[in-house]
DRENTORKOL-3810 file (N, C-alpha, C; in nm, 4 decimals):
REM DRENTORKOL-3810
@n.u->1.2799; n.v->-0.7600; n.w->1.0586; ca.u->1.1823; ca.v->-0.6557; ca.w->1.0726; c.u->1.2147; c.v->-0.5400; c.w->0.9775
@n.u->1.3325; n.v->-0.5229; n.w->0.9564; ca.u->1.3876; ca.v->-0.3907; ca.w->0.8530; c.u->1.3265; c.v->-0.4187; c.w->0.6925
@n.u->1.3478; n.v->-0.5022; n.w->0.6706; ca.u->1.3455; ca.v->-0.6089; ca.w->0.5517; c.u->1.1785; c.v->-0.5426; c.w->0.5585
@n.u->1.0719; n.v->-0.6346; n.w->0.6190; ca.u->0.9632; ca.v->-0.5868; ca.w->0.6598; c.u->0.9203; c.v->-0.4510; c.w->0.6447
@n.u->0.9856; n.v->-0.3476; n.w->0.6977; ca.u->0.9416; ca.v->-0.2218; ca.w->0.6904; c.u->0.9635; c.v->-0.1594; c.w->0.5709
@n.u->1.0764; n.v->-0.1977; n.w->0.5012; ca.u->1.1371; ca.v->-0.1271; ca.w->0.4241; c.u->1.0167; c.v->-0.1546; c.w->0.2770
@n.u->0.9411; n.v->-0.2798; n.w->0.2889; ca.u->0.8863; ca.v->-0.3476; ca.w->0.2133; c.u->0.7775; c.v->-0.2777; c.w->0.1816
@n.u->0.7516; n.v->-0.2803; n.w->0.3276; ca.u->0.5645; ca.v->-0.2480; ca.w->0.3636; c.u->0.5434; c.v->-0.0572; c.w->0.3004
@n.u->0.7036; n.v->0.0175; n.w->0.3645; ca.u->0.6602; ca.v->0.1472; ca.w->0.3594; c.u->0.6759; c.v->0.2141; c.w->0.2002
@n.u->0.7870; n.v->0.0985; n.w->0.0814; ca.u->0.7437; ca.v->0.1565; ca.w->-0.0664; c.u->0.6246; c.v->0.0694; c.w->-0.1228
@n.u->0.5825; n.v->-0.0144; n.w->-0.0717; ca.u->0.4287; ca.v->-0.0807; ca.w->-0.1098; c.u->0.3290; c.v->0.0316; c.w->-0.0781
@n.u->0.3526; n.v->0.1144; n.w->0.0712; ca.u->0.2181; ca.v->0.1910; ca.w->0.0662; c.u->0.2187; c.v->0.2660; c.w->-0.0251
@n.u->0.3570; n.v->0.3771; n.w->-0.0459; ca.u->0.3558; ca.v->0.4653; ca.w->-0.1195; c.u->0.3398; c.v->0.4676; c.w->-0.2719
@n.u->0.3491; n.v->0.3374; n.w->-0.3444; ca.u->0.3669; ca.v->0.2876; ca.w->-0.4335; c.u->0.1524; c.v->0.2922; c.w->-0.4994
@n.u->0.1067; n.v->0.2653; n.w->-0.3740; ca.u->-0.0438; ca.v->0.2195; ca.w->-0.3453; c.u->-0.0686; c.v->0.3858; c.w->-0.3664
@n.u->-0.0432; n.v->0.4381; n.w->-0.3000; ca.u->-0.0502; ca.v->0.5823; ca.w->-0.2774; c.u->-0.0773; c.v->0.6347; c.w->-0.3925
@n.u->0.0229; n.v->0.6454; n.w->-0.5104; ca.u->0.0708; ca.v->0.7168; ca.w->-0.6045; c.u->-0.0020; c.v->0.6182; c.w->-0.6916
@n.u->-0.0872; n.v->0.5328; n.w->-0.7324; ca.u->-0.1535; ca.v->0.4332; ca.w->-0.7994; c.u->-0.2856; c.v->0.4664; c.w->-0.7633
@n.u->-0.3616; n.v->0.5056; n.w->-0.5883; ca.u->-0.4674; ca.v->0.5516; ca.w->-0.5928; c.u->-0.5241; c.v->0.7281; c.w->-0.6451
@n.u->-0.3767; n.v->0.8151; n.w->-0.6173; ca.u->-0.3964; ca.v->0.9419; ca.w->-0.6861; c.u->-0.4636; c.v->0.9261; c.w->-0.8158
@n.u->-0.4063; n.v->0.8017; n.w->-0.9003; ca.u->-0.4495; ca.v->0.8217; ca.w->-1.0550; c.u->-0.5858; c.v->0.7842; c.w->-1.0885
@n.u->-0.6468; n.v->0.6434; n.w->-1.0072; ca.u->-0.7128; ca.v->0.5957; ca.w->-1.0631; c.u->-0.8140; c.v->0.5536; c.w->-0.8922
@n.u->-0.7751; n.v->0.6267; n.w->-0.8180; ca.u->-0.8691; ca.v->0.5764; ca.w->-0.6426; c.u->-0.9566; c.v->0.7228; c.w->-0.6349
@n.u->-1.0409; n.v->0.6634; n.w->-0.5316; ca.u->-1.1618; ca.v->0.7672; ca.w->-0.5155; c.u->-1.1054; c.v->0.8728; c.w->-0.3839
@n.u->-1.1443; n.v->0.9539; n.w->-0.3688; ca.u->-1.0902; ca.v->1.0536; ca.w->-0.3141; c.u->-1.1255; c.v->1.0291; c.w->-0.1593
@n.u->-1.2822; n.v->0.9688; n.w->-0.1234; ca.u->-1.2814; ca.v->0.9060; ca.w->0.0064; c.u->-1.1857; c.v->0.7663; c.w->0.0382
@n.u->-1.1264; n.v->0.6801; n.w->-0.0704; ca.u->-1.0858; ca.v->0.6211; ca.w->-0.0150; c.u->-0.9038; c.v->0.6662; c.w->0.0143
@n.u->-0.8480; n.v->0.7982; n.w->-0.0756; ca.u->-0.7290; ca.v->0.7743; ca.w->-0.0767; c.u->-0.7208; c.v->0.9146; c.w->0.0694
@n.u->-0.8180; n.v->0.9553; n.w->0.1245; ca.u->-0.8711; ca.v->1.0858; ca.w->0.1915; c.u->-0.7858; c.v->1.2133; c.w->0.1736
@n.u->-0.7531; n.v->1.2144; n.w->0.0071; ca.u->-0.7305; ca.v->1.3482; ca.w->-0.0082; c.u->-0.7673; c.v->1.3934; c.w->-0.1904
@n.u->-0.7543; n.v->1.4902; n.w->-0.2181; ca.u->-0.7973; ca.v->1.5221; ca.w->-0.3475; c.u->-0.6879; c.v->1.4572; c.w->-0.4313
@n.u->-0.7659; n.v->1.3957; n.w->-0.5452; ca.u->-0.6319; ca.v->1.3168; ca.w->-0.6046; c.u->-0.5950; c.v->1.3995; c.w->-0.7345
@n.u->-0.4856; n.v->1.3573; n.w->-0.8146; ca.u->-0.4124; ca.v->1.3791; ca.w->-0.9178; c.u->-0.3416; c.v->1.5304; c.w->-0.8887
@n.u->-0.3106; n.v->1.5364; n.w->-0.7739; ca.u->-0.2502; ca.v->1.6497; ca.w->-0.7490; c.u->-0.1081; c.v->1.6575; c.w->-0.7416
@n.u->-0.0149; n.v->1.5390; n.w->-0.7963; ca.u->0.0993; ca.v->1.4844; ca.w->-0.8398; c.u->0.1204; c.v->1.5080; c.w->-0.9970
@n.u->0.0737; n.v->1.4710; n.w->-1.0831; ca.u->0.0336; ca.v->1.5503; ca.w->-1.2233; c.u->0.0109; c.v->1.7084; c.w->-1.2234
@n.u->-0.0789; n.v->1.7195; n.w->-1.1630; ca.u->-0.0860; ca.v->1.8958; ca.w->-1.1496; c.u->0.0062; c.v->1.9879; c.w->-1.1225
@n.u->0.1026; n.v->1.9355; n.w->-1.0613; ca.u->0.1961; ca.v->2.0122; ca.w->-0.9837; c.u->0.3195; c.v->1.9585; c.w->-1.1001
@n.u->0.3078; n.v->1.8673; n.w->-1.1575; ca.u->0.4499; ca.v->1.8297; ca.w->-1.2393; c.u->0.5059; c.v->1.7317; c.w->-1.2014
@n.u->0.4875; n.v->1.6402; n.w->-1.0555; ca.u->0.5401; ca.v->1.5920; ca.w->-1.0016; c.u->0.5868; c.v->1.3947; c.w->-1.0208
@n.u->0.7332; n.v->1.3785; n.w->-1.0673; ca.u->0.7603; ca.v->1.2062; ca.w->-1.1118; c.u->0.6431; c.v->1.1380; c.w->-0.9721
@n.u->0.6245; n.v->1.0320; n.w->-0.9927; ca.u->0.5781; ca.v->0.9409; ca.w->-0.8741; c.u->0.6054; c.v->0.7977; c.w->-0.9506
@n.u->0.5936; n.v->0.6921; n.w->-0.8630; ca.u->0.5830; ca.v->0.5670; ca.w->-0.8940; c.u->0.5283; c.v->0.5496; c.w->-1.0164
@n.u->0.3993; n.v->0.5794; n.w->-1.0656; ca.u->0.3275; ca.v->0.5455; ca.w->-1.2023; c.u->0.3655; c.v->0.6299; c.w->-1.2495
@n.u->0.4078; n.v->0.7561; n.w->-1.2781; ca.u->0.4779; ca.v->0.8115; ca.w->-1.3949; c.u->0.6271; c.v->0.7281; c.w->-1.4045
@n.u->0.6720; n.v->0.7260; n.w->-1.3397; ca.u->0.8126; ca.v->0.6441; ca.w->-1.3852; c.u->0.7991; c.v->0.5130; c.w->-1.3924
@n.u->0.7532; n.v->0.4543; n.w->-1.3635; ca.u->0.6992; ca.v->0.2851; ca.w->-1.3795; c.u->0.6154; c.v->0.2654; c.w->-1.4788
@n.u->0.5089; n.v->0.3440; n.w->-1.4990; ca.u->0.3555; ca.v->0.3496; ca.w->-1.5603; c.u->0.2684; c.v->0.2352; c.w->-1.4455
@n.u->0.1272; n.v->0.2572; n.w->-1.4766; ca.u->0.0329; ca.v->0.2317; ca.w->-1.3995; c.u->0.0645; c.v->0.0264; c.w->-1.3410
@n.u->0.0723; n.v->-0.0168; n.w->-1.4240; ca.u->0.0510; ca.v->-0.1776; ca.w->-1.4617; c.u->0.1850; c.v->-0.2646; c.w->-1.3675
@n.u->0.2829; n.v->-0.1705; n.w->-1.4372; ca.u->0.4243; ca.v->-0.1591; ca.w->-1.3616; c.u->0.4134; c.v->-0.1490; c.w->-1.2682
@n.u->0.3777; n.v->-0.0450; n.w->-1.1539; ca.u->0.3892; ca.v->0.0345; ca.w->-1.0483; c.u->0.2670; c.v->-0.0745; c.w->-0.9840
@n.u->0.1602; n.v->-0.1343; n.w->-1.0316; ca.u->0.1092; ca.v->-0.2315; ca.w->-0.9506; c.u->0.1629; c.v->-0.3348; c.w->-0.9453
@n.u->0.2388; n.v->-0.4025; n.w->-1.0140; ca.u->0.2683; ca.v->-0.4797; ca.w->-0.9895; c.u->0.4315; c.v->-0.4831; c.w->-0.9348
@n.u->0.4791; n.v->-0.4022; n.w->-0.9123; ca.u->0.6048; ca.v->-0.3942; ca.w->-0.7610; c.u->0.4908; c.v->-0.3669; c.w->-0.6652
@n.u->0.4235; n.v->-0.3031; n.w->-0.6575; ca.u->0.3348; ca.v->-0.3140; ca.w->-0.5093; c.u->0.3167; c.v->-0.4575; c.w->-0.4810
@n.u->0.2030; n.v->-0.5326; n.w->-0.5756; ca.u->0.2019; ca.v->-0.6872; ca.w->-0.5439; c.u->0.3477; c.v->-0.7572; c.w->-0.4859
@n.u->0.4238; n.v->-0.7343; n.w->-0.5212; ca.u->0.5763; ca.v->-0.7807; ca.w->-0.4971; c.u->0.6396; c.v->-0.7570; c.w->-0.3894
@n.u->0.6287; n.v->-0.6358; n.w->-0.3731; ca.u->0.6925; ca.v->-0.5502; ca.w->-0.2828; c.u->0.5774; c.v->-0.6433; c.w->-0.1257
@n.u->0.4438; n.v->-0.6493; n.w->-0.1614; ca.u->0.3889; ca.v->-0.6694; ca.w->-0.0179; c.u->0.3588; c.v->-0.8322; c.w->-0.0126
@n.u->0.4018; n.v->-0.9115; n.w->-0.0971; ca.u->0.4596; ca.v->-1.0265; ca.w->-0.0942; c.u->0.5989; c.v->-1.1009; c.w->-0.0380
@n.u->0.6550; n.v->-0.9633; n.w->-0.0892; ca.u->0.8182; ca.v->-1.0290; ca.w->-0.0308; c.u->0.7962; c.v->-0.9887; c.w->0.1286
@n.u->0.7036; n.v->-0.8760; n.w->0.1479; ca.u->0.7166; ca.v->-0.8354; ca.w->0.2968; c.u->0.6051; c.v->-0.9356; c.w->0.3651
@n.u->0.5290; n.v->-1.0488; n.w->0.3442; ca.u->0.4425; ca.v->-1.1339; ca.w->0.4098; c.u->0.5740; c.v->-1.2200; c.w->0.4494
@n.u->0.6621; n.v->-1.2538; n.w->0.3547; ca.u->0.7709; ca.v->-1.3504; ca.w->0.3901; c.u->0.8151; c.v->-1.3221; c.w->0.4520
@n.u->0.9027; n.v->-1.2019; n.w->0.4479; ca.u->1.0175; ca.v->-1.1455; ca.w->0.5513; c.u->0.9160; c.v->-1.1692; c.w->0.6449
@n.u->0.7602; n.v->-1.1346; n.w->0.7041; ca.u->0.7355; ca.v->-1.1598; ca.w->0.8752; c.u->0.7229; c.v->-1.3139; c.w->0.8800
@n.u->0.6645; n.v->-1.4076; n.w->0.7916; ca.u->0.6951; ca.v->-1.5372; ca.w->0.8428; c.u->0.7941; c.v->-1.5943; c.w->0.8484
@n.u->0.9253; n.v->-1.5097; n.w->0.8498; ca.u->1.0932; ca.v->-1.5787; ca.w->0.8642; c.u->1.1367; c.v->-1.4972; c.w->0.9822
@n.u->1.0226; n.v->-1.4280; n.w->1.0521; ca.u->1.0562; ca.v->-1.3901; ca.w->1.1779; c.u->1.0455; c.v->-1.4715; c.w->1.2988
@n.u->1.1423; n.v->-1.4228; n.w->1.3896; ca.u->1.0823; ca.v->-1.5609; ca.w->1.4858; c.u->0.9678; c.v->-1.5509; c.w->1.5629
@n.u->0.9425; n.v->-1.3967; n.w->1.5681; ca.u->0.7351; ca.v->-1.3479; ca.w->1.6003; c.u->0.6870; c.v->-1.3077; c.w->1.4820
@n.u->0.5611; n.v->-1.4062; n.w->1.4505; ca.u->0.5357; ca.v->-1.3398; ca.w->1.3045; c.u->0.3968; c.v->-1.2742; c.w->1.3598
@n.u->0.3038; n.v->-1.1816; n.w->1.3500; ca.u->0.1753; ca.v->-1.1953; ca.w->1.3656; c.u->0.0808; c.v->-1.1738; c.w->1.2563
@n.u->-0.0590; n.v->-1.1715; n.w->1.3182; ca.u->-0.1789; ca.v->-1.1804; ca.w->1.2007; c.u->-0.1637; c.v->-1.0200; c.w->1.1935
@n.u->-0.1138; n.v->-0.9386; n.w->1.2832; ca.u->-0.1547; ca.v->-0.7897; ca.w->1.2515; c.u->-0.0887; c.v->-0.7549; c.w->1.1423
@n.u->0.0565; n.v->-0.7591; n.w->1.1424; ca.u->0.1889; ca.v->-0.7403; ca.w->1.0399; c.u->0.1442; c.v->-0.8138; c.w->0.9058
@n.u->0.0844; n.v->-0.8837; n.w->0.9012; ca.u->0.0368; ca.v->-0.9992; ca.w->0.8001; c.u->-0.0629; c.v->-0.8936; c.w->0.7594
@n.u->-0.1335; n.v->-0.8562; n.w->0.8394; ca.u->-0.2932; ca.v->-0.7439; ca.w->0.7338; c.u->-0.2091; c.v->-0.6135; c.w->0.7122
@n.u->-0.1299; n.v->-0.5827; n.w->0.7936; ca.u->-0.0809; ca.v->-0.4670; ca.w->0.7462; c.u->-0.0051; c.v->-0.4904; c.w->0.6023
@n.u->0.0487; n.v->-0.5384; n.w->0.5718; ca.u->0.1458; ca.v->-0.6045; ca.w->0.3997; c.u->0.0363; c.v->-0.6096; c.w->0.3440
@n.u->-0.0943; n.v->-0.6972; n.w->0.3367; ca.u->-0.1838; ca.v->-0.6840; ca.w->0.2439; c.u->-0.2743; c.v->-0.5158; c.w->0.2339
@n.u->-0.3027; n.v->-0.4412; n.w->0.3596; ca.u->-0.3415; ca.v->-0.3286; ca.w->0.3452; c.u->-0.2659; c.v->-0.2544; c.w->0.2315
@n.u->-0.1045; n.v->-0.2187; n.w->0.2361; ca.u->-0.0438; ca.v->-0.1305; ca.w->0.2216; c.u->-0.0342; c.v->-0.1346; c.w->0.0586
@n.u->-0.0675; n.v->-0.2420; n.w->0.0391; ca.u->-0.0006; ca.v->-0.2449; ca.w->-0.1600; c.u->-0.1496; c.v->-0.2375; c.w->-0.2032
@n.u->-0.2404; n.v->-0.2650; n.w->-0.1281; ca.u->-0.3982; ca.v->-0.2836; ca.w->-0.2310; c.u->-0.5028; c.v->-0.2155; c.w->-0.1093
@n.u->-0.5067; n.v->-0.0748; n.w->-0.0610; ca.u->-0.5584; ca.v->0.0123; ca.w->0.0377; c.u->-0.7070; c.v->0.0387; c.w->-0.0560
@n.u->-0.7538; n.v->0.0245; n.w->-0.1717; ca.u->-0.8740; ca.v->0.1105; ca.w->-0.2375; c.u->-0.9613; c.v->-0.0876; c.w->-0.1772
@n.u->-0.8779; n.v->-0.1781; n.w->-0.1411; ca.u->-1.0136; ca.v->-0.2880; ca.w->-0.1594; c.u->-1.0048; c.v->-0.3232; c.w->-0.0453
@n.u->-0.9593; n.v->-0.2784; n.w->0.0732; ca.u->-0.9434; ca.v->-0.3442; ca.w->0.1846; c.u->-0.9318; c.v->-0.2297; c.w->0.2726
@n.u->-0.9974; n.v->-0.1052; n.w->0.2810; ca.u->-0.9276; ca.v->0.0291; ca.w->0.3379; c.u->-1.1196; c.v->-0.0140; c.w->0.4177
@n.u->-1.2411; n.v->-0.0224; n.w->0.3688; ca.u->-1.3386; ca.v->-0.0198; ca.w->0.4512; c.u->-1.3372; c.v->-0.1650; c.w->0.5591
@n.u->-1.2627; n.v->-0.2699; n.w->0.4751; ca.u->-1.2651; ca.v->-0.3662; ca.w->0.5651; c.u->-1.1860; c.v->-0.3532; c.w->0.7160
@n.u->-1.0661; n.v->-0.3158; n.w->0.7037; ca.u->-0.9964; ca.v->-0.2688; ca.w->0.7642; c.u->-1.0368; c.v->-0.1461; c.w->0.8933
@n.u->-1.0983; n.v->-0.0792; n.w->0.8051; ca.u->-1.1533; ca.v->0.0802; ca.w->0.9330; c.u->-1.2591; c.v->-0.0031; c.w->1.0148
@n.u->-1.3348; n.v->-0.0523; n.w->0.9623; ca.u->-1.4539; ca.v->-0.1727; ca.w->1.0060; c.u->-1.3819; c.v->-0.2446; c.w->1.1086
@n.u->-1.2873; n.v->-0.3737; n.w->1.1133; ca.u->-1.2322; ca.v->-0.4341; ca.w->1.1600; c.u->-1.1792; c.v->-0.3577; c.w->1.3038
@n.u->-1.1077; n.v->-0.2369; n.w->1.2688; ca.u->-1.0246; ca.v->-0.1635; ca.w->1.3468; c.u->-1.1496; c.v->-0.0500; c.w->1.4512
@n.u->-1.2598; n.v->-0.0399; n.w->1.4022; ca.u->-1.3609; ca.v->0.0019; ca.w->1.4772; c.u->-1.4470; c.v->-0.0540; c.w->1.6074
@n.u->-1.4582; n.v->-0.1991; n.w->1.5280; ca.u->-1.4733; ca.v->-0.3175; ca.w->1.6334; c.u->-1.4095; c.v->-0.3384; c.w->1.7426
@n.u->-1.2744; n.v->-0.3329; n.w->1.7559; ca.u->-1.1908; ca.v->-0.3562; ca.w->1.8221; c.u->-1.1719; c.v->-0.2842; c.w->1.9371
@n.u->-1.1990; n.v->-0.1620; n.w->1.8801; ca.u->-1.1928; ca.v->-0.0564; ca.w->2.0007; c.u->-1.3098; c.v->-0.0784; c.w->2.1223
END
């Protein structure tokens, strides 16, 4: 599960700092490029853009594995790894999904 978290939580941030540059402001729900403005390193300044997506892809790949080498794996933990590295194409499916439910 550590393995897992540790995976899932620099995939989001990784997603994070990838939607500031180039995500829409409803989907990242805050004003973006305000990491540049301020001066501030992030994932795509020190990686660059291409880079920094692709450790996300990685990062929420290795964390689908780590939950199917668990001995409880579920479908939730499974959408959460794909949410966290790619949030601009799966953030309405997701609120949708998670609306239903309730």
């Amino acid at each position: 599960m550590r393995n897992y978290a540790r995976r899932i939580a620099l995939a989001f941030q990784i997603a994070a700092d990838v939607l500031d540059i180039e995500g829409s402001e409803r989907v990242a729900g805050k004003r973006l490029n305000k990491d540049e403005a301020q001066g501030k390193s992030n994932f795509v300044t020190v990686l660059e853009l291409d880079d920094a997506k692709s450790m996300a892809a990685k990062l929420d790949n290795d964390a689908i594995s780590a939950n199917d080498r668990m001995s409880v794996t579920t479908t939730l933990l499974r959408e959460i790894a794909i949410f966290a590295a790619s949030r601009d194409r799966w953030a309405d499916g997701l609120l949708m999904a998670a609306t239903c439910r309730v």
